[in-house]
C-alpha positions in Angstrom: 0.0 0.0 0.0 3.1 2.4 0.8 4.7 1.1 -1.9 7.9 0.5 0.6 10.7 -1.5 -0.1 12.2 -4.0 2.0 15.0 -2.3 3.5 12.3 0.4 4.4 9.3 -2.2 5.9 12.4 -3.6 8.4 13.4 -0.3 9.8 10.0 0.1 10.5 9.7 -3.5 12.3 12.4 -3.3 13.9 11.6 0.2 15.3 8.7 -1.5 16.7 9.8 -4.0 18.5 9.2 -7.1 15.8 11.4 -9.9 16.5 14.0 -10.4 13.3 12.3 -14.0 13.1 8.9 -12.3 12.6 10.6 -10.4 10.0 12.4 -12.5 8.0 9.0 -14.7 7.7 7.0 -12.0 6.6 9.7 -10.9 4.2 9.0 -14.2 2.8 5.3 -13.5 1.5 6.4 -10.4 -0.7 5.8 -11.8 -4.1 9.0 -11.1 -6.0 7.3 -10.7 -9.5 4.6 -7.9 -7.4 7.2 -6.1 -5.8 9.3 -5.6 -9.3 6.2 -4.3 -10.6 5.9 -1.8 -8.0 9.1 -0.6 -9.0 8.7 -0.3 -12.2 5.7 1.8 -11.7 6.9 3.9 -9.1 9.4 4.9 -11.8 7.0 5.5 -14.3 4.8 7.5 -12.5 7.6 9.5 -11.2 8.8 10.1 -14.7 5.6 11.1 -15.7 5.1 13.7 -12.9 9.2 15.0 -13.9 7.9 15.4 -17.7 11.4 14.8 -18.3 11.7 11.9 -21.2 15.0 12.0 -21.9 17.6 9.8 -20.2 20.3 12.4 -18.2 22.1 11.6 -15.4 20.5 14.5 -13.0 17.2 12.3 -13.6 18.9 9.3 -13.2 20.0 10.5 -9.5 17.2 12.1 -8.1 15.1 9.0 -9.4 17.9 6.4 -7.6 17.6 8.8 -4.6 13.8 8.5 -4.2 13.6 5.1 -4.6 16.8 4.4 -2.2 14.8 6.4 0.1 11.4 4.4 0.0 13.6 1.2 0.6 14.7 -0.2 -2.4 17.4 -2.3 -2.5 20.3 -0.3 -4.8 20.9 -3.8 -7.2 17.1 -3.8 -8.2 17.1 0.4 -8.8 19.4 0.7 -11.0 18.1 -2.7 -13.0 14.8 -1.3 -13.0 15.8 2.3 -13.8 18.0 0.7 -17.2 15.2 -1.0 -17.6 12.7 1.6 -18.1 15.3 4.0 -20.1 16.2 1.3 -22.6 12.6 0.0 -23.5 12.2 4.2 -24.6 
């Protein structure tokens, strides 16, 4: 629903007390396919709201940057961000 990624939902846990067992199992349920998905919208909408369609490496940063910051792991980011510039 918050569109978190994983590194993001265990801060959170563990902020709250979860035991890391608790945590590791219900790291377990994210669907791997879902949560690449996610990405890959977050990044589209994102470029959308930028306007920007051109691949420069200011957009490339503050896009890395936002999605580091929601929790992302970095591997999947910058997959997902070559990704999406290539297919244009």
């Amino acid at each position: 629903m918050k569109q978190w990624g994983r590194n993001k939902i265990i801060v959170g846990l563990k902020a709250k007390k979860i035991s890391a067992y608790c945590i590791k199992k219900g790291l377990e349920e994210i669907d791997e396919e879902e949560y690449v998905q996610t990405l890959q919208k977050i990044i589209e909408k994102r470029m959308q709201i930028s306007g920007k369609t051109k691949y420069t490496r200011l957009i490339h940063k503050k896009l890395y940057d936002y999605l580091y910051q929601k929790g992302y792991e970095s591997n999947l980011i910058a997959e997902a961000i070559n990704k999406h510039f290539k297919k244009q």
